[in-house]
Residue frames as qw, qx, qy, qz and C-alpha x, y, z in Angstrom:
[[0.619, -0.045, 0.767, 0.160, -26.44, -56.78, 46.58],
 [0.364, 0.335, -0.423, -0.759, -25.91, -56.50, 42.80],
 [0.728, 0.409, 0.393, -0.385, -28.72, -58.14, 41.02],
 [0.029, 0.090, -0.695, -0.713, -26.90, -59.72, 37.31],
 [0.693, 0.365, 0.366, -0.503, -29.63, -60.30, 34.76],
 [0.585, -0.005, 0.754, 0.299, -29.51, -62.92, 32.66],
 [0.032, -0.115, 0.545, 0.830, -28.86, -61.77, 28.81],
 [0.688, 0.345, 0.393, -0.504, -32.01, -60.75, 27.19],
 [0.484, 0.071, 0.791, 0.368, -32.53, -63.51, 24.08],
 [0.283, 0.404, -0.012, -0.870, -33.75, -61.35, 20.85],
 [0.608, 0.379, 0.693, -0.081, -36.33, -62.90, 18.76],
 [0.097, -0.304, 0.568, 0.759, -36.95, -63.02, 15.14],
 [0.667, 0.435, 0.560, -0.229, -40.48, -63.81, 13.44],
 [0.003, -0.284, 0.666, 0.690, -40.63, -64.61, 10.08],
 [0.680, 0.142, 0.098, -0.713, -43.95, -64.11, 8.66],
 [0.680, 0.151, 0.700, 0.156, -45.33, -67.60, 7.32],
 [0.428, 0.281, -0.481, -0.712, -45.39, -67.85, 3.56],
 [0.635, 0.041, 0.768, -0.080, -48.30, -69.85, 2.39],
 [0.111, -0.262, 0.758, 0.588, -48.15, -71.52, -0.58],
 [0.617, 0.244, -0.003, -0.749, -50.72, -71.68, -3.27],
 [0.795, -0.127, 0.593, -0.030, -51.75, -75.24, -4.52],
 [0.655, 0.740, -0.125, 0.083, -50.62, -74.42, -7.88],
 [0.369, 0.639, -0.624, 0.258, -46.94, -74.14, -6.70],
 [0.669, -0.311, 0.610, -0.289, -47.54, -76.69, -3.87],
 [0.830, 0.286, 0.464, 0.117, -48.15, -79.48, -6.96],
 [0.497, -0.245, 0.556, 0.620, -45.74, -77.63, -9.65],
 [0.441, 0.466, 0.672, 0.372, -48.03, -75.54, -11.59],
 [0.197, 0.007, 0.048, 0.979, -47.23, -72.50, -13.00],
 [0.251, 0.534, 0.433, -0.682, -50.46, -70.03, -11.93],
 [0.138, 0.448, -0.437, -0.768, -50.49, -69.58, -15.94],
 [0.339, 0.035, -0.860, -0.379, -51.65, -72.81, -17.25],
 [0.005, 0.461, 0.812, -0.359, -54.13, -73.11, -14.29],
 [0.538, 0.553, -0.023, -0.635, -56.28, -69.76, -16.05],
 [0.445, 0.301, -0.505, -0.676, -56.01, -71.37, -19.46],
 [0.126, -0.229, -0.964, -0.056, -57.58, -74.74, -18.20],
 [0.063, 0.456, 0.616, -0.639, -59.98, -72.59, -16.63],
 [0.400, 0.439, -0.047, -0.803, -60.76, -70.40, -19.34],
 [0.236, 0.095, -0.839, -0.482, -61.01, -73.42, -21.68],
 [0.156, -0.230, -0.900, 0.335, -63.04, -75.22, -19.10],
 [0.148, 0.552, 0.361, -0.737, -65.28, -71.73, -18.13],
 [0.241, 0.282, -0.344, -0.863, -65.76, -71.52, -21.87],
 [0.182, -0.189, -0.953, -0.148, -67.41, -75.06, -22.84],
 [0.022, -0.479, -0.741, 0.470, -69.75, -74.81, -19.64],
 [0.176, 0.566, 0.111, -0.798, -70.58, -71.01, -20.06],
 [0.470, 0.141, -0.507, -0.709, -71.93, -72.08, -24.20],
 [0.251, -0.087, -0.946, -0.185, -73.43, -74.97, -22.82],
 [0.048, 0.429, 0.687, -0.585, -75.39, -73.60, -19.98],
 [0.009, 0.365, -0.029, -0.930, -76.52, -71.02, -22.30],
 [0.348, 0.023, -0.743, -0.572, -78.03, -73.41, -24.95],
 [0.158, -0.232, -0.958, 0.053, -79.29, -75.40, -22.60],
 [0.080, 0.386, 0.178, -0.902, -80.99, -71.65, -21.13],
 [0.249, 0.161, -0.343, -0.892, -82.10, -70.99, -24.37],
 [0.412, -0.190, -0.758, -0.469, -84.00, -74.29, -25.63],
 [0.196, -0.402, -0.849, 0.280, -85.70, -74.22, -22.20],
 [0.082, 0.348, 0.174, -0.918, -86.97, -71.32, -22.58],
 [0.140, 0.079, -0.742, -0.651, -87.64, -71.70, -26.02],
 [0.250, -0.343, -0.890, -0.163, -89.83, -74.86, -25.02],
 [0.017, 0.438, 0.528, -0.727, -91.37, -72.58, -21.60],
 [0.139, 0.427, -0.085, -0.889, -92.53, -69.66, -23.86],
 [0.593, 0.323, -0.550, -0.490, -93.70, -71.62, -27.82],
 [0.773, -0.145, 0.536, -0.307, -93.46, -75.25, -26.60],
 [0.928, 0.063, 0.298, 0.214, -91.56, -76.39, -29.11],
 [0.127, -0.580, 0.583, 0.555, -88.16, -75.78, -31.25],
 [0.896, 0.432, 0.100, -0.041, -87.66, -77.00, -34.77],
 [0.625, -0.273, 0.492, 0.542, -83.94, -79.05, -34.75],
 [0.615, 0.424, 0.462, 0.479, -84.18, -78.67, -38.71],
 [0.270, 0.702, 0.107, 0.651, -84.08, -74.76, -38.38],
 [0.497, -0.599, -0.321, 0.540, -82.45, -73.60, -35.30],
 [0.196, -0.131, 0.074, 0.969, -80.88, -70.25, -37.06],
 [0.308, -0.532, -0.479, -0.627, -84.68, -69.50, -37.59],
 [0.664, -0.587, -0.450, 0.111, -85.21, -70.37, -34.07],
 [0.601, -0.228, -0.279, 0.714, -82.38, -68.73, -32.98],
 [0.039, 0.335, 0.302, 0.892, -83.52, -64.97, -34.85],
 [0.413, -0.608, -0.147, -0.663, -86.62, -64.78, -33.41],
 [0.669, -0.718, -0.178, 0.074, -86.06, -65.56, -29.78],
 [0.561, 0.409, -0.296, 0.656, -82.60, -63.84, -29.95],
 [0.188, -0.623, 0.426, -0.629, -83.56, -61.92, -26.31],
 [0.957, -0.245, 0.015, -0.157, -84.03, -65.55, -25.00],
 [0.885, 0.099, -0.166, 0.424, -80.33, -66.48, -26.14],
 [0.024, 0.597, -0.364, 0.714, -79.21, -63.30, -24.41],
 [0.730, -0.525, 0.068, -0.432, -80.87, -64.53, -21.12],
 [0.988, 0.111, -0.049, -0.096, -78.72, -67.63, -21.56],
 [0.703, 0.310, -0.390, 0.508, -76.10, -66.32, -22.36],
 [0.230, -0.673, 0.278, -0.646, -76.24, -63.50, -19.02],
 [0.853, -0.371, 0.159, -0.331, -77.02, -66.60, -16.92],
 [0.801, 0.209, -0.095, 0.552, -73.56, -68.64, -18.14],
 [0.306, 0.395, -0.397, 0.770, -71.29, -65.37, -17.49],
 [0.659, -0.558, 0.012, -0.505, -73.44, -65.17, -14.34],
 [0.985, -0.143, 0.095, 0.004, -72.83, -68.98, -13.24],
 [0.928, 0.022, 0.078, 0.363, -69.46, -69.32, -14.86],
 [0.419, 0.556, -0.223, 0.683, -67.20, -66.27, -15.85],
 [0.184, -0.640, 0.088, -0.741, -68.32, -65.13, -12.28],
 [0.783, -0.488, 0.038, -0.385, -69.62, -67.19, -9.62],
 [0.985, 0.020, -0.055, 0.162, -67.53, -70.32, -10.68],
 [0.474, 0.630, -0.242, 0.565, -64.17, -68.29, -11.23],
 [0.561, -0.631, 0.305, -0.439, -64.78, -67.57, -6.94],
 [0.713, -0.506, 0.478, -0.085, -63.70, -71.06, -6.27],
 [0.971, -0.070, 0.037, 0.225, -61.32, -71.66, -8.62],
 [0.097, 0.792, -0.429, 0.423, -59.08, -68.70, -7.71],
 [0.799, -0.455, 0.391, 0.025, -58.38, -70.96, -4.28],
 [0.949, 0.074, 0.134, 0.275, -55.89, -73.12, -6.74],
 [0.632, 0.525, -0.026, 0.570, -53.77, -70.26, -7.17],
 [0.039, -0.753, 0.357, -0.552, -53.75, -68.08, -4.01],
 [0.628, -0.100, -0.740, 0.220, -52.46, -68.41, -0.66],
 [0.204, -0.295, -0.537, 0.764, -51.86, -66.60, 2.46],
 [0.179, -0.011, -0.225, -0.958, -53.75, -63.22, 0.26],
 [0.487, 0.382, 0.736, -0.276, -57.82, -63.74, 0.22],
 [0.475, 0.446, 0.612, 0.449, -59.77, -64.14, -3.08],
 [0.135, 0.883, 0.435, -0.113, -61.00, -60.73, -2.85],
 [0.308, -0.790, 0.302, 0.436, -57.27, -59.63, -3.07],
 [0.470, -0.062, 0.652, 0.591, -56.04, -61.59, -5.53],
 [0.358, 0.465, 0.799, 0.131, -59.33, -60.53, -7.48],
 [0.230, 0.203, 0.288, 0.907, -58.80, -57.39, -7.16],
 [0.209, -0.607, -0.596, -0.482, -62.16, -56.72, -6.00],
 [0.350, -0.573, -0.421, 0.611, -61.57, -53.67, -3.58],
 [0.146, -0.967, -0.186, -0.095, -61.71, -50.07, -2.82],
 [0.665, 0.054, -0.088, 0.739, -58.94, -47.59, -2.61],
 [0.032, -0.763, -0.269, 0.586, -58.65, -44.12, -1.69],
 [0.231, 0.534, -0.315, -0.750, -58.07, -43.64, -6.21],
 [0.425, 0.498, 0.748, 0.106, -61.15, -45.82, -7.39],
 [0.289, 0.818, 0.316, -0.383, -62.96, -42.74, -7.69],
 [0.216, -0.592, 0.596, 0.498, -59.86, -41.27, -9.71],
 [0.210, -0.104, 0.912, 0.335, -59.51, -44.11, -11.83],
 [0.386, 0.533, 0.749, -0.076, -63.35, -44.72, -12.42],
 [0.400, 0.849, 0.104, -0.329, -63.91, -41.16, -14.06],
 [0.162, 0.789, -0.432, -0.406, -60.52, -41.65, -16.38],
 [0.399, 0.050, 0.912, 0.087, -60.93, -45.01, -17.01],
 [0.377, 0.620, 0.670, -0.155, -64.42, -44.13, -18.00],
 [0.336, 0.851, -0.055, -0.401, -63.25, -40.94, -20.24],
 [0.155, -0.458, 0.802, 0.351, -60.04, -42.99, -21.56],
 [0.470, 0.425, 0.774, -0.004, -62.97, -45.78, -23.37],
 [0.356, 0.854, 0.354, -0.132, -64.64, -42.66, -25.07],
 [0.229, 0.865, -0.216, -0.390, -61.81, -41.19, -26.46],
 [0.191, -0.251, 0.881, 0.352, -59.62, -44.56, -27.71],
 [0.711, 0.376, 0.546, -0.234, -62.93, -44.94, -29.46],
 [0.436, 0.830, -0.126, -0.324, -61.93, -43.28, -32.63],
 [0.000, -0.562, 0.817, 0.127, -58.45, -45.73, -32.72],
 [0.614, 0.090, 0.626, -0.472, -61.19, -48.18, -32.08],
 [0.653, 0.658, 0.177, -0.331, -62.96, -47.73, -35.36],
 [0.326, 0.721, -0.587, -0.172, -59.36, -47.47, -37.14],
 [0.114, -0.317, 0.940, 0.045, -57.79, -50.92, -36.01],
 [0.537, 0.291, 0.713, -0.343, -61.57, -52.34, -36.67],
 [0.592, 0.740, -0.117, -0.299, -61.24, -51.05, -40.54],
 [0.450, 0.554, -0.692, -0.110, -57.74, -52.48, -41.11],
 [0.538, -0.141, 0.760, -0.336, -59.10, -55.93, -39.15],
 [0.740, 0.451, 0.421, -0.269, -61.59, -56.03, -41.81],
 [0.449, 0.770, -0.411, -0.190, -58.92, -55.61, -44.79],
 [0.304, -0.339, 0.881, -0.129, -56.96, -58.92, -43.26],
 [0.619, 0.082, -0.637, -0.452, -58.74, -62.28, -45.44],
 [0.408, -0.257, 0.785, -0.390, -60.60, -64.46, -43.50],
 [0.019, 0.230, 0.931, 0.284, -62.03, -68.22, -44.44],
 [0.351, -0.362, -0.446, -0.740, -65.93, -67.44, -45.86],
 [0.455, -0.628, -0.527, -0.348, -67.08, -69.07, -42.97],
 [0.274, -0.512, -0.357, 0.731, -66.10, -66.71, -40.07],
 [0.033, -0.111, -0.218, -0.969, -66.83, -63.96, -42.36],
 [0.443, -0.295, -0.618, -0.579, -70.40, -65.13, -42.85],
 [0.486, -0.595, -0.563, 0.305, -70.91, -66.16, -38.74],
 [0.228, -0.198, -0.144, 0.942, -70.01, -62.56, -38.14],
 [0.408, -0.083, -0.286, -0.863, -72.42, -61.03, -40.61],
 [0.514, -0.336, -0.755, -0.232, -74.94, -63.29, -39.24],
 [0.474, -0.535, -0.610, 0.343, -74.48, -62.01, -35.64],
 [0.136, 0.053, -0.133, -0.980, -74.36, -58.14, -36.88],
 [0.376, -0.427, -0.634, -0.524, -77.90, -59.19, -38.51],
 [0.469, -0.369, -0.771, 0.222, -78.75, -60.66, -35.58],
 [0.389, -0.235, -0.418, 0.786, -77.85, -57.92, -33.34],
 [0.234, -0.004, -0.200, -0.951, -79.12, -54.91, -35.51],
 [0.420, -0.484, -0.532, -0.553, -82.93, -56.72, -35.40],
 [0.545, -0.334, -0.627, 0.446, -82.55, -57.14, -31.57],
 [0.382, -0.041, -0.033, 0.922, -81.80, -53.63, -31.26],
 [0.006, 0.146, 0.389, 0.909, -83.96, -52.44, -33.26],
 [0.337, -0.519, -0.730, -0.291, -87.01, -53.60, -31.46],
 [0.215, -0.760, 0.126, -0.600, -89.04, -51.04, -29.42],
 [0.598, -0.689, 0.020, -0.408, -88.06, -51.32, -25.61],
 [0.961, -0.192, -0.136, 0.145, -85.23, -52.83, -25.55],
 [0.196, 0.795, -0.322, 0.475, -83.01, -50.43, -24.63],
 [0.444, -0.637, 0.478, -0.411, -82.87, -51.47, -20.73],
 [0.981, -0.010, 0.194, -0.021, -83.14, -55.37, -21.68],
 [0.769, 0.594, -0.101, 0.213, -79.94, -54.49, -23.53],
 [0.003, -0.807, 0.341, -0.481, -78.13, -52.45, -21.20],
 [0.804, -0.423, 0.286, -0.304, -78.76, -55.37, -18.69],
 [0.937, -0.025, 0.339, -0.082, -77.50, -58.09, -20.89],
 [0.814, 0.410, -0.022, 0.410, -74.92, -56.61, -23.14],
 [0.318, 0.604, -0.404, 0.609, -73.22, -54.08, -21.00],
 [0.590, -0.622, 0.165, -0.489, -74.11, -54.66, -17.53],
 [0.945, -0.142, 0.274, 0.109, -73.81, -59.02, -16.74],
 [0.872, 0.335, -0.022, 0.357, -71.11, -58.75, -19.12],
 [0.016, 0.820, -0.281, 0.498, -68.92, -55.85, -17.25],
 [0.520, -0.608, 0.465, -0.378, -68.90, -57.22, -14.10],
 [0.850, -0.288, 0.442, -0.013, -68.14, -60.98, -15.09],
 [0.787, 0.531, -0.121, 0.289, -65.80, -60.64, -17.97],
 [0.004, -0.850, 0.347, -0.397, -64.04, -58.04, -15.84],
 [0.796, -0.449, 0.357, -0.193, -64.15, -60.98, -12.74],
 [0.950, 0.214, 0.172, 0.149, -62.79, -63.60, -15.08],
 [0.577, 0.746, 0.004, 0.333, -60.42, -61.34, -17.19],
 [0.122, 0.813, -0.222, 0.525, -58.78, -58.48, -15.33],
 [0.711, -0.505, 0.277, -0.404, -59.54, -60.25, -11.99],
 [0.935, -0.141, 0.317, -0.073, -58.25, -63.77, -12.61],
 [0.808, 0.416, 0.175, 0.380, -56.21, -64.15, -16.04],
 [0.270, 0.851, -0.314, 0.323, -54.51, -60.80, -15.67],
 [0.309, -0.749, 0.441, -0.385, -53.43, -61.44, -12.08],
 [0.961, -0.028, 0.254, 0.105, -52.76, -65.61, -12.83],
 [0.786, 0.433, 0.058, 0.437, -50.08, -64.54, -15.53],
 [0.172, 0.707, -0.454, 0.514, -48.13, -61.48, -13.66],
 [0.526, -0.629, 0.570, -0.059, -47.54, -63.74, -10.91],
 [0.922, 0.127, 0.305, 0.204, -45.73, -66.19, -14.02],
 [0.598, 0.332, 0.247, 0.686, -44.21, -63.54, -16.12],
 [0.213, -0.154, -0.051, 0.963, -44.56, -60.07, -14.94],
 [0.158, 0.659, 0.236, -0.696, -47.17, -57.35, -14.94],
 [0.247, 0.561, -0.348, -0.710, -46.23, -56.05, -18.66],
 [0.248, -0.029, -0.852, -0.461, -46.67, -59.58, -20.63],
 [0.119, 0.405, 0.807, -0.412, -49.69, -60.25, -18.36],
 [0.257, 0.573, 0.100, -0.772, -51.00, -57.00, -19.62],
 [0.158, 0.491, -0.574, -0.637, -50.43, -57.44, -22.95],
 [0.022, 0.006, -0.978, -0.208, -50.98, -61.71, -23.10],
 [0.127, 0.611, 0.717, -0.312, -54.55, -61.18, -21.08],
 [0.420, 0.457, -0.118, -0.775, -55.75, -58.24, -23.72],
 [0.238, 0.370, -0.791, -0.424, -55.10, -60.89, -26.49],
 [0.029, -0.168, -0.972, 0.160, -56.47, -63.65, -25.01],
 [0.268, 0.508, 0.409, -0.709, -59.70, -61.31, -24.13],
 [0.212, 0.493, -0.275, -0.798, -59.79, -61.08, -27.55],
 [0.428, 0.246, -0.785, -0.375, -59.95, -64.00, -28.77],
 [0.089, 0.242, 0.846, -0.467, -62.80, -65.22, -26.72],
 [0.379, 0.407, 0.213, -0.804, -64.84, -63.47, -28.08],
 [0.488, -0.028, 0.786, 0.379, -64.12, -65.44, -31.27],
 [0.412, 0.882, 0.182, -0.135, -64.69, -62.82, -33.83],
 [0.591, -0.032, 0.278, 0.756, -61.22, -63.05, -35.97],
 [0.335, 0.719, 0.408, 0.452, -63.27, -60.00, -37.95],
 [0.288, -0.883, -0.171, -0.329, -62.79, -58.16, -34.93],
 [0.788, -0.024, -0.415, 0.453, -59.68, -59.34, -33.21],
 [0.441, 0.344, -0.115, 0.821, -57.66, -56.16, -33.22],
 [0.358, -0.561, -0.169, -0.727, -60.30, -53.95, -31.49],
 [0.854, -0.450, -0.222, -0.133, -61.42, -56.54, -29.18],
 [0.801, 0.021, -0.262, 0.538, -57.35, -57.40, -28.32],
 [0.304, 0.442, -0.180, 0.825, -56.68, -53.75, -28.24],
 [0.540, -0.598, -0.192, -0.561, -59.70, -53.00, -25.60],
 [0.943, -0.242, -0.215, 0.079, -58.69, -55.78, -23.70],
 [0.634, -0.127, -0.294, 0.704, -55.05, -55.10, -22.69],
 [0.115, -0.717, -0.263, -0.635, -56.43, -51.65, -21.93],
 [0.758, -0.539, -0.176, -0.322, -58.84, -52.58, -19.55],
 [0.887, -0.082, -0.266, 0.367, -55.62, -55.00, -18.40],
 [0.448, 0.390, -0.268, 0.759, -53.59, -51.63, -18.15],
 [0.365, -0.508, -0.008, -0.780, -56.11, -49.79, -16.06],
 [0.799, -0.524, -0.167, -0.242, -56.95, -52.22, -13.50],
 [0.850, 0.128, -0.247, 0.448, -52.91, -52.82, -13.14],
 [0.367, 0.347, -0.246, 0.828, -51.94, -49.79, -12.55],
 [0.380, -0.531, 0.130, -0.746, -55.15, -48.79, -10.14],
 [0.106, -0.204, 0.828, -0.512, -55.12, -51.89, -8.17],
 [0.456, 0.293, 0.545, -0.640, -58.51, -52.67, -8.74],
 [0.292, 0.213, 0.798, 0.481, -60.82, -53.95, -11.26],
 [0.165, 0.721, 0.620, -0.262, -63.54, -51.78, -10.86],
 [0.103, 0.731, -0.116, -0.664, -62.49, -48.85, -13.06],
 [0.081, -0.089, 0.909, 0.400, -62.04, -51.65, -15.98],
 [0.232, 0.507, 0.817, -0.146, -65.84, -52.43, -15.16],
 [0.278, 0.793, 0.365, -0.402, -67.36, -49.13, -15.77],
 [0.243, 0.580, -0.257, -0.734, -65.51, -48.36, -18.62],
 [0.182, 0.001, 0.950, 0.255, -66.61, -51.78, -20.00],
 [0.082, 0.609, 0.744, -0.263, -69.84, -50.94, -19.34],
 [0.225, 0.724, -0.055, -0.650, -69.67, -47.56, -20.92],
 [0.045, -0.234, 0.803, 0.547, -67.98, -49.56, -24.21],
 [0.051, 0.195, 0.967, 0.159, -71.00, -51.82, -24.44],
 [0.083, 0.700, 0.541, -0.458, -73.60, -49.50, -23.04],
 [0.168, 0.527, -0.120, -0.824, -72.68, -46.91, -25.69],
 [0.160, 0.147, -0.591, -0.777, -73.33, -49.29, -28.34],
 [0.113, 0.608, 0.775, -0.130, -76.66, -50.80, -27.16],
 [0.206, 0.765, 0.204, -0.575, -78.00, -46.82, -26.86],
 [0.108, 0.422, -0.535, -0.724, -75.81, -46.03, -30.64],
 [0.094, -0.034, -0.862, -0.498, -77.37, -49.53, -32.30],
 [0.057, 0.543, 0.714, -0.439, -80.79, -48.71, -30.88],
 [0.078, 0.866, 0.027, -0.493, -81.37, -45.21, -31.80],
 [0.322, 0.802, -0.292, -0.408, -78.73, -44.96, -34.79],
 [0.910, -0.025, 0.347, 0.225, -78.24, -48.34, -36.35],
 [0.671, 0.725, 0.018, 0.154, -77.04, -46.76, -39.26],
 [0.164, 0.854, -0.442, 0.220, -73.85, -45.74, -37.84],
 [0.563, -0.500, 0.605, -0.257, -73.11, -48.56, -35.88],
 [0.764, -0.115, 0.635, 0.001, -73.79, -51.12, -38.36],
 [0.479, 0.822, -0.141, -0.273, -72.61, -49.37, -41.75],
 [0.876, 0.146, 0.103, 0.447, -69.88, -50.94, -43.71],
 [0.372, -0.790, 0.253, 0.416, -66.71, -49.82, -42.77],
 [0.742, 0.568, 0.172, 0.312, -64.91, -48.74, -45.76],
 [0.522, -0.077, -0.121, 0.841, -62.33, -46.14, -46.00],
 [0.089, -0.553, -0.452, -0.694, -65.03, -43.63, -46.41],
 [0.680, -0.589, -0.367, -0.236, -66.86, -44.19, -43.57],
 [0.677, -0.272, -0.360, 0.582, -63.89, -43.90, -41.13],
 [0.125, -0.964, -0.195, 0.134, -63.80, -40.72, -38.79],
 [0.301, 0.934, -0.144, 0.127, -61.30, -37.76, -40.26],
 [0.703, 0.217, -0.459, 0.498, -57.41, -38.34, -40.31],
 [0.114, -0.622, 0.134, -0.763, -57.38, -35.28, -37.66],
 [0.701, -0.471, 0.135, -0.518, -59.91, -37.13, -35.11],
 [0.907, -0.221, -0.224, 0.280, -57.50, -40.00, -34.83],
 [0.676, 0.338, -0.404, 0.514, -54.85, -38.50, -34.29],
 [0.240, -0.548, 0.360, -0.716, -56.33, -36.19, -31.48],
 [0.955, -0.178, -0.199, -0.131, -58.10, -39.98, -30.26],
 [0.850, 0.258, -0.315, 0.334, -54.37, -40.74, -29.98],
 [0.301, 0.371, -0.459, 0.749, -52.97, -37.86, -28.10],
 [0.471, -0.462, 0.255, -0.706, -55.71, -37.57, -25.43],
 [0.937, -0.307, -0.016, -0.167, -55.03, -41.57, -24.67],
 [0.702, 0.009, -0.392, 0.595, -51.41, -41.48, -23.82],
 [0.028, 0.519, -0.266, 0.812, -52.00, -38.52, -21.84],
 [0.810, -0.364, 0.193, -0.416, -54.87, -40.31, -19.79],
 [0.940, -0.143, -0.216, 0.223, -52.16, -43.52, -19.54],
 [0.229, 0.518, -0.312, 0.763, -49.62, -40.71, -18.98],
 [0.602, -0.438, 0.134, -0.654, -52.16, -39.44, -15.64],
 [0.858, -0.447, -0.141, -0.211, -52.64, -43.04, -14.63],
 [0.857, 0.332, -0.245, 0.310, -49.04, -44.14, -14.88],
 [0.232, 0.584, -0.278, 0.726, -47.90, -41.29, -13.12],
 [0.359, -0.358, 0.393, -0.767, -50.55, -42.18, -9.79],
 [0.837, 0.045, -0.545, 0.016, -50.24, -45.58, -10.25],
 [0.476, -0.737, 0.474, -0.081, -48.70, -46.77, -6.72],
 [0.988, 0.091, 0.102, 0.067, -47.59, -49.92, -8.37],
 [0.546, 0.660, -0.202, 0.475, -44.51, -47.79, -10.06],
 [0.111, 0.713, -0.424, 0.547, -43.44, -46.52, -6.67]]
């Protein structure tokens, strides 16, 4: 007795897609970072003041309103503390739950970038040698920054936080208090905020390459040093290139941390070179830029080439 079976029926799944609440309500993933970064700035100078004068009061018991830039000078490793505890609290911690408004199905640690690959390692040691040699292009776009007119008073808040910096420096033992608070807290939560959030809000609005490019710029101008733009802008979409093409942020970190860490150890040990007017004098032979130049498109050459993103 033949046996028919009854046709077999072939199925189809189609993963869900879930939607992020940014494009659930009609907002481009772009304009949710720049409320944020407006928003992450305010907080992240306010917590920092508020940091500071409590300290202030903890330590001396009292402030004098009528001469805070006195106040501020000597307790400058207090307004570091303040300010490590803001990019702590806000470029970091806070930036954890409001990445939710912009992913969906993916988890924060994806969108953020904040993983492991089998070419961190890779990345981390040419990330970290690509910093040390674009220094020298560094030093050049930071001379013809300073040739650009700016109003007296950004000039003058600049030289005021050079001062600042060079007496900070200069004081015995503060090499590790420095390393903590100007390359360390800042690596890991500019990098969270920056490379992690703002790069990876704007290439899902406009593509990888303006992402790269807008988030350097932006990076820059946070920092709000117009004296310093170019440098700061140029560092920034780096960092933006390097975490793009490795998938990760974490090769962005350490070579942040090498940026900042060299100049704690340089303005420690050799202010004089670190905080000399830059003149045309002072700038490092026509020769050393140009080798600066060819040994960083050869290390964006290298990444570009073992990037998986490209293939």
């Amino acid at each position: 007795m033949n046996q028919t079976s009854e046709p077999s029926e072939e199925y189809s799944f189609t993963p869900t897609v879930v939607r992020s609440w940014a494009e659930k309500n009609g907002f481009a993933h772009w304009v949710i970072a720049l409320i944020w970064l407006v928003v992450v700035l305010i907080l992240f100078q306010v917590v920092a003041g508020i940091v500071f004068v409590g300290l202030i009061m903890v330590t001396s018991g009292e402030i004098d309103p009528a001469n805070t830039m006195a106040s501020v000078t000597e307790n400058i490793d207090l307004l570091f503390i303040g300010n490590s505890i803001g990019q702590i609290l806000f470029l970091g911690l806070a930036t954890f739950i409001v990445v939710r408004f912009n992913i969906g199905s993916e988890s924060k640690r994806s969108f953020l970038r904040i993983k492991w690959n089998n070419q961190v390692i890779k990345y981390l040691l040419m990330g970290g040698l690509l910093i040390v040699v674009i220094q020298p292009v560094i030093i050049y776009l930071g001379y013809l920054n300073s040739l650009i007119p700016l109003p007296e008073m950004f000039s003058d808040l600049q030289v005021s936080q050079y001062e600042m910096i060079e007496d900070f420096l200069s004081t015995d033992g503060i090499i590790w208090f420095g390393l903590l608070n100007i390359a360390l807290v800042p690596a890991i939560c500019e990098e969270i905020l920056f490379r992690g959030y703002i790069l990876r809000a704007f290439e899902k609005s406009w593509g990888p390459i303006l992402a790269v490019i807008i988030s350097g710029l932006i990076f820059g101008m946070f920092h709000i040093q117009l004296g310093n733009i170019l440098p700061l802008a140029t560092l920034g979409v780096v960092l933006a290139l390097m975490t793009w093409l490795s998938g990760t942020i974490w090769p962005a970190v350490v070579a942040h941390f090498i940026n900042n860490g060299a100049a704690v150890l340089v303005g420690s040990q050799y202010p004089e070179l670190l905080f000399q007017e830059m003149t045309a004098e002072t700038l490092p032979p026509v020769w050393v830029l140009v080798g600066s130049i060819i040994f960083t498109f050869s290390i964006v050459y290298w990444m570009i080439n073992k990037s998986k993103q490209l293939k």
